[in-house]
LOLUMZA-620511 format. One record per residue (C-alpha): y, z, x. Coordinates in steps of 0.02 Angstrom, whole numbers, padded with zeros to 5 digits, always signed. Layout:
residues N
YZX/...
end
This chain:
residues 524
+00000+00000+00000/+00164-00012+00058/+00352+00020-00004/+00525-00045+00039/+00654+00088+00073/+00860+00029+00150/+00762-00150+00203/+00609-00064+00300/+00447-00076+00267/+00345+00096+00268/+00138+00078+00289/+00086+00232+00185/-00096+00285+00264/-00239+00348+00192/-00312+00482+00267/-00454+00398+00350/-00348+00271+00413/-00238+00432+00513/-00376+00458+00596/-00408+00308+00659/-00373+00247+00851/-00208+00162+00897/-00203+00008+01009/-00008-00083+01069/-00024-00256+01093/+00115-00370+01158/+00253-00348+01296/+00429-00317+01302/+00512-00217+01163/+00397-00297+01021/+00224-00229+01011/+00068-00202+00867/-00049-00068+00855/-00177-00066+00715/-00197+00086+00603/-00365+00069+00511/-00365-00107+00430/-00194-00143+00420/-00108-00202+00564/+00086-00161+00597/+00199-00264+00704/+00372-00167+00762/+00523-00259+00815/+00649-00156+00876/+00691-00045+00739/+00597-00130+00591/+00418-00108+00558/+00313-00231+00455/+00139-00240+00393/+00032-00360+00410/-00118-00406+00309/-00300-00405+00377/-00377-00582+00316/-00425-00590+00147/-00605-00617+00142/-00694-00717+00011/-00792-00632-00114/-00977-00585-00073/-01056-00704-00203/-00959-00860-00134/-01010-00800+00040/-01176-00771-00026/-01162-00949-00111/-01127-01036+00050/-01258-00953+00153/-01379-01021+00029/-01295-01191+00036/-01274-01199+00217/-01454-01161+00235/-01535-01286+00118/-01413-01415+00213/-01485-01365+00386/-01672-01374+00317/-01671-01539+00235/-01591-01599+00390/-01723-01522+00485/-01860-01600+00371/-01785-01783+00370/-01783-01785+00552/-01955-01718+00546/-02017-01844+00424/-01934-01989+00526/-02023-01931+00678/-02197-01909+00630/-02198-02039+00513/-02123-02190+00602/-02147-02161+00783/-02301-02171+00899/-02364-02016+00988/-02323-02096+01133/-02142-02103+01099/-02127-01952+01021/-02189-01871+01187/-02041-01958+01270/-01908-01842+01359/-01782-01940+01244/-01840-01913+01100/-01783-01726+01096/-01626-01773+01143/-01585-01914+01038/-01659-01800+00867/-01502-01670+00945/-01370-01777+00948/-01401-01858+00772/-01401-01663+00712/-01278-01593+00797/-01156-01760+00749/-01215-01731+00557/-01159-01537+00584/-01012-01571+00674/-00962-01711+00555/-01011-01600+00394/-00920-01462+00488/-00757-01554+00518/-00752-01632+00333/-00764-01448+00271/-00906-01486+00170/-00957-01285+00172/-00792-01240+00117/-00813-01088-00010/-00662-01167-00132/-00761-01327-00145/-00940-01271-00174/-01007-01294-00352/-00864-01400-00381/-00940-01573-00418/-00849-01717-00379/-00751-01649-00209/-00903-01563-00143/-01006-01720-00137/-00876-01839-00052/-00847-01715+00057/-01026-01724+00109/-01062-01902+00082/-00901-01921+00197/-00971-01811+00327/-01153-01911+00327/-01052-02083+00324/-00951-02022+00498/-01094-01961+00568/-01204-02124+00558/-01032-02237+00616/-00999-02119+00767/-01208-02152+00818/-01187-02332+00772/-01039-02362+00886/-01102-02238+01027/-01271-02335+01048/-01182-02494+01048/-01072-02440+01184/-01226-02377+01281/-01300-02555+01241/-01451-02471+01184/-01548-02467+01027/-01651-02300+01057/-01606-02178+00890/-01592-02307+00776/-01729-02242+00666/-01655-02054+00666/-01469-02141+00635/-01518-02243+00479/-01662-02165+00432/-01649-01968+00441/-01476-01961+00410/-01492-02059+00243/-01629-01970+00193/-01572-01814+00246/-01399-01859+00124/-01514-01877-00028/-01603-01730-00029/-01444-01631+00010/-01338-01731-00128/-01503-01680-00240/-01496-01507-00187/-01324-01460-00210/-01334-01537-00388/-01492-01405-00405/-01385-01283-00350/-01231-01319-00438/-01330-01326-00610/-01403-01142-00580/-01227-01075-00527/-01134-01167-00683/-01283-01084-00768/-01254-00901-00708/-01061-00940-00756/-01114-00991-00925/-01199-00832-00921/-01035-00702-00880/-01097-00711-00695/-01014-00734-00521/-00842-00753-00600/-00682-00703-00514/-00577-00594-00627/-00396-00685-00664/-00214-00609-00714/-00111-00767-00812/+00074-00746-00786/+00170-00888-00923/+00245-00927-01065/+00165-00897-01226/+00150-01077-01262/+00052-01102-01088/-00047-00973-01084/-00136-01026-01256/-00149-01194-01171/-00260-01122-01042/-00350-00994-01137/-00413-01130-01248/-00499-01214-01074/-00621-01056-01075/-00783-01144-01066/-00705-01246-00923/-00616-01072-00814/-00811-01032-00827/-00877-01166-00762/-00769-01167-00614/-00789-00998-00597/-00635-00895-00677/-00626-00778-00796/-00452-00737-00886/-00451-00550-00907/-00268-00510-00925/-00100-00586-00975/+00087-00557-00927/+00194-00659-01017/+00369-00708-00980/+00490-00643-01080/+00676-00547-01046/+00671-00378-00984/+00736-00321-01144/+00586-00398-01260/+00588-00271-01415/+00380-00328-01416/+00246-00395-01354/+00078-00454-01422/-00081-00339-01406/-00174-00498-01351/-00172-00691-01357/-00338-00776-01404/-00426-00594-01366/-00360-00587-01211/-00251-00404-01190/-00071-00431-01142/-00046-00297-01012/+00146-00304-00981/+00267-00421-00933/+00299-00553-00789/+00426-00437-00709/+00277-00308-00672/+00121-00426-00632/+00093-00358-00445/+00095-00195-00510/-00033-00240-00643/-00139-00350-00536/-00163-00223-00429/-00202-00081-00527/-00331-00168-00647/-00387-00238-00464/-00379-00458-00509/-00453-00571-00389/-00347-00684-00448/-00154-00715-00521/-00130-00879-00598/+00070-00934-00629/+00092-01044-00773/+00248-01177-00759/+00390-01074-00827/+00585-01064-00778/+00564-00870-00711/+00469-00920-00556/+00580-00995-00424/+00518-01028-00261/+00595-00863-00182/+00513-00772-00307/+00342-00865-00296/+00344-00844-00119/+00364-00674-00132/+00233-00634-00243/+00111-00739-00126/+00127-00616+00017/+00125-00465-00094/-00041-00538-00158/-00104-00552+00007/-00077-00352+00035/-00192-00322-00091/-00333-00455-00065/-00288-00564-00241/-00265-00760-00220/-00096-00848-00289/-00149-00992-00411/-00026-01123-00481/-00019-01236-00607/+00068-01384-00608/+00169-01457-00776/+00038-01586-00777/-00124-01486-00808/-00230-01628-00846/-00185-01753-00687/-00312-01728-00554/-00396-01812-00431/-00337-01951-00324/-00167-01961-00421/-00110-01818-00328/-00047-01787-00166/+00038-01636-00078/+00201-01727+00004/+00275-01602+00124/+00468-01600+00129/+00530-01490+00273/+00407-01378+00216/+00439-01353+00033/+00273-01438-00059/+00306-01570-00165/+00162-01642-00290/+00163-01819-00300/+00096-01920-00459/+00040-02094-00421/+00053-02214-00546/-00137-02250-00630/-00193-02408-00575/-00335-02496-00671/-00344-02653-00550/-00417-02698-00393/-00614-02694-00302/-00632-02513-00380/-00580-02578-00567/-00674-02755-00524/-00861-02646-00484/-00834-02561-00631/-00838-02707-00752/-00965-02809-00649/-01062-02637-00652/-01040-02627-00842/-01091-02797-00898/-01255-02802-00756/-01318-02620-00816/-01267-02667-00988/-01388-02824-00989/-01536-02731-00914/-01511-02607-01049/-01524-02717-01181/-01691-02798-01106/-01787-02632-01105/-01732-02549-01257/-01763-02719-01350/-01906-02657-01438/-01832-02501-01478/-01691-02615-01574/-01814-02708-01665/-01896-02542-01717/-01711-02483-01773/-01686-02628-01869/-01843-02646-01972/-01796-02480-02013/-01635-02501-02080/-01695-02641-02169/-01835-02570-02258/-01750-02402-02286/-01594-02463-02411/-01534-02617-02464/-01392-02718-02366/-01381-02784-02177/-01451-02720-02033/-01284-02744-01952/-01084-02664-01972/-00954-02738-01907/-00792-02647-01908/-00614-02702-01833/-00564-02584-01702/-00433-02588-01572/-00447-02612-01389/-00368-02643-01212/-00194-02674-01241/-00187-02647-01427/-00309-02808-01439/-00414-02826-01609/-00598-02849-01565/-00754-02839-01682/-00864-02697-01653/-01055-02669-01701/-01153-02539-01757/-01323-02516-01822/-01289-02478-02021/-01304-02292-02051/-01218-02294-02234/-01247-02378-02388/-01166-02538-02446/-01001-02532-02492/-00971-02356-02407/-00780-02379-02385/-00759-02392-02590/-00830-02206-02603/-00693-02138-02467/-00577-02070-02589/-00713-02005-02691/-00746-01866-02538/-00590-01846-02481/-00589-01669-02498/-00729-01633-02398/-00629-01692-02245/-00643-01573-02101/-00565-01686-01973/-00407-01636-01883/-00262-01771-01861/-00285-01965-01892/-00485-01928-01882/-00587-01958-02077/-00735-01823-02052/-00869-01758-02155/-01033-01652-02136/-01186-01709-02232/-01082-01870-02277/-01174-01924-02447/-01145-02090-02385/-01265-02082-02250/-01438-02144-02290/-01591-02061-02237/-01628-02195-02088/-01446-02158-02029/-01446-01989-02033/-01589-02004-01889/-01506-02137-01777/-01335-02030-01791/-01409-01890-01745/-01485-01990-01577/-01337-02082-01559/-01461-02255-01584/-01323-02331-01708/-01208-02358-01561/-01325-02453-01462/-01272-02633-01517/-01090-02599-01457/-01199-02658-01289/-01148-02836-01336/-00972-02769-01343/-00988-02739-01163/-01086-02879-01119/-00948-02989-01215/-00794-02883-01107/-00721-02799-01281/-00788-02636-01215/-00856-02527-01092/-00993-02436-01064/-00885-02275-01021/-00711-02269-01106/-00601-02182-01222/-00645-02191-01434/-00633-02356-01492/-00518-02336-01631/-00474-02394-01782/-00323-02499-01852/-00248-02366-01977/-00259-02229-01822/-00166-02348-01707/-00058-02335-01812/-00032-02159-01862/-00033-02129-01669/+00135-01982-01623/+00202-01921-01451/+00035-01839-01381/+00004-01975-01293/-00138-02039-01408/-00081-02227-01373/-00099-02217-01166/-00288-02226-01230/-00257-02402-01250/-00226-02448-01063/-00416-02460-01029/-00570-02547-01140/-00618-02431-01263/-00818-02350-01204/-00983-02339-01284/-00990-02173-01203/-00863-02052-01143/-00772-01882-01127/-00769-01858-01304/-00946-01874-01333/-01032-01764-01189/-00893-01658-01206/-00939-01620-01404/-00919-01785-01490/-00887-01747-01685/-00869-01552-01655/-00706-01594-01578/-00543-01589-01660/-00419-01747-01634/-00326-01625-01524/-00490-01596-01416/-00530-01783-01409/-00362-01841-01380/-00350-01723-01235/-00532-01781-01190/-00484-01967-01175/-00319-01950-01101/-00408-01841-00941/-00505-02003-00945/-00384-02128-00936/-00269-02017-00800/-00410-01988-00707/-00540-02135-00688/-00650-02146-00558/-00795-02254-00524/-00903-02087-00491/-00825-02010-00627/-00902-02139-00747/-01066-02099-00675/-01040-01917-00675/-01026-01971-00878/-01165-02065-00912/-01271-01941-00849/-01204-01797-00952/-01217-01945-01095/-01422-01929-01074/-01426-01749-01096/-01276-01740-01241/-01382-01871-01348/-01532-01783-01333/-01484-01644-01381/-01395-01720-01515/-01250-01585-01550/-01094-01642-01631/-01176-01793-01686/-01132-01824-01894/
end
């Protein structure tokens, strides 16, 4: 703990820490001595404390010896496998051989290790904790590559290309393994890190309601301070459950005695950067990280960069581009994966449609107008999952509309014949929007296709930047809850989308698409 009292700064000791031993450091006038953990520096008359180094918490240590362990095995094994399995006996009882199975390990450590690819922040992240790896493995093999080329020999060839890319799979696999059971234990209430939100009322609602996602990345809001005038006559007893301990004035004082890992600031007029900078080193005294969000809370990813101007931080927002080789893969990669789709699940079709056709009268086949890239009409298709004539009966049902916004939704829709209430539920009545894709009207991962009439009831949340990429047969609204969503939800869903895309984030989504049709939730 410490005090200030007429501009000096007083270290008040425990007792134990009395008793420890004294050491000086330094020369001259200025020297340091520690007294227990803290250490105190004294320039001529002042004395100021400094901070031991925050350590990380024991379960992200714990975390990264586990992942730092399985990285060093499987590295271990692949260069095992390579050896045994593709080399003579004769070579393998070569003096080089020894060496040249060293030098591709210690280049995949060092590159892995210079990459930060064991960095506690990043494990159990996702996206950032697999470039970083795949980034380290990709150095690795170039610095090999161009070292035996300069040595004009081919020797290692087989541990370059071939242990190193085997050893990346199996750790890209593992981490995945890993990451599942931690997101799992999250789910669960474990190995969170207890968080103090400092904002405006507005804001912090805005990040309560992200609780499922806090979890998953491994936060836990536990208290709020909001930001209101000294003089506030009240304050709420909580916001969204969440107990309002006090005001922004006094959030050291409360993050310290409730003991947060964690204070997160939420953009608001009260902090300026004196202030901010203040409470970071304060923080530090008592072992809780600073977290800040920016305006933007839903811009991520390559968009932003930290631009340093004479050392104040500045956040930089790239435009979103949806052009060049990255945007060109993607729609090569939709219409390729979209054909080969089509050619195995053709049976499956036919099955769908016989039984649509023999379940209720009318074609196997709806067609419906929606609106994509660019505000462009296209023709959409869907297997039939109502009866004929559906649209006439709208009105009739009208108050049994639980949608939210421009959205027309209803549970147990009468509508819905018996043979569509099954392919809903499995998602199987979106599968000719395929020829969408394979025509270019859509892709296979994408915002909501929408209709006309929504278009045009679109407002200021942003709901028309949806339109600046092809609408998706798959996307962030559906594995993140499809129907259960409100239009707020899947607005918010499809715009992280469209500020965000990424060729790995569109795989990221058709895997989570797999596991969100089979377990067909939110799906009516």
């Amino acid at each position: 703990m410490y005090k200030r009292e007429n501009d000096f700064a007083t270290v008040l000791d425990t007792d134990s820490d009395r008793d420890a031993p004294t050491t000086k450091a330094g020369s001259g006038p200025n020297g340091a001595r520690k007294i227990g953990s803290t250490i105190v520096l004294s320039v001529g008359s002042q004395v100021a404390s400094v901070p031991p180094p925050v350590r990380r918490p024991r379960t992200e240590r714990r975390y990264r010896s586990v992942v730092t362990g399985f990285d060093l095995f499987v590295l271990v094994i692949a260069h095992v496998v390579v050896t045994v399995g593709y080399h003579s006996f004769d070579q393998i009882d070569s003096w080089r051989t020894p060496v040249l199975i060293g030098a591709s390990m210690t280049a995949a450590i060092v590159s892995l290790g210079i990459q930060k690819a064991w960095d506690e922040r990043i494990l159990g992240t996702g996206t950032e904790e697999y470039r970083r790896v795949v980034r380290g493995y990709v150095f690795a093999v170039a610095a090999l590559a161009v070292a035996g080329y300069g040595w004009g020999t081919s020797a290692g060839q087989s541990w370059t290309f071939g242990s190193l890319l085997i050893a990346l799979v199996l750790t890209l696999l593992g981490r995945t393994l890993l990451r599942r059971h931690l997101s799992k234990a999250r789910t669960e209430g474990r190995y969170l890190h207890s968080v103090l939100v400092a904002g405006d009322v507005e804001e912090v609602h805005e990040l309560v309601s992200r609780a499922d996602c806090l979890r998953r990345a491994g936060w836990r809001v536990d208290g709020i301070c909001l930001a209101v005038d000294r003089g506030a006559d009240s304050l709420p007893v909580a916001i969204d459950d969440i107990p309002v301990l006090g005001t922004d004035e006094i959030v050291l004082a409360v993050a310290e005695q409730h003991n947060f890992e964690a204070v997160a600031l939420l953009p608001s007029g009260r902090w300026p950067h004196a202030r901010t900078r203040r409470l970071s080193w304060d923080l530090e005294k008592i072992g809780a990280e600073l977290l800040i969000a920016p305006v933007l809370m839903d811009v991520v990813g390559p968009r932003l960069h930290i631009s340093p101007l004479e050392g104040l931080p500045l956040l930089q927002m790239s435009a979103p581009s949806y052009s060049g080789p990255a945007w060109i893969v993607k729609n090569v990669f939709d219409r390729v994966l979209a054909v080969l789709i089509l050619m195995v699940i053709a049976p499956a079709l036919l099955a769908v449609a016989v039984a649509i056709k023999v379940g209720s009268r009318g074609p196997i086949l709806f067609r419906q107008q929606r609106v994509g890239r660019g505000g462009t009409p296209f023709t959409m298709y869907k297997f039939r999952s109502m009866v004929v004539g559906a649209d006439e009966h709208k009105d009739d049902i009208a108050d049994h509309d639980i949608g939210a916004g421009v959205l027309f939704k209803v549970r147990e829709d009468p509508r819905v014949t018996r043979v569509g209430r099954f392919i809903r539920r499995y998602s199987l009545d979106e599968l000719p929007q395929l020829f969408n894709v394979v025509k270019g009207d859509m892709s296979l991962v994408g915002p909501r296709p929408p209709l006309e009439c929504e278009v045009a009831r679109y407002g200021e949340d942003g709901a028309a930047r949806r339109l600046f990429v092809k609408p998706g047969v798959t996307g962030l609204w559906q594995v993140s809850g499809r129907s259960n969503l409100s239009w707020d939800e899947s607005v918010r869903a499809d715009l992280r989308y469209v500020e965000n895309w990424t060729f790995m984030l569109d795989l990221s989504i058709l895997r989570r698409t797999i596991r969100a049709v089979l377990s067909g939730d939110g799906a009516h």
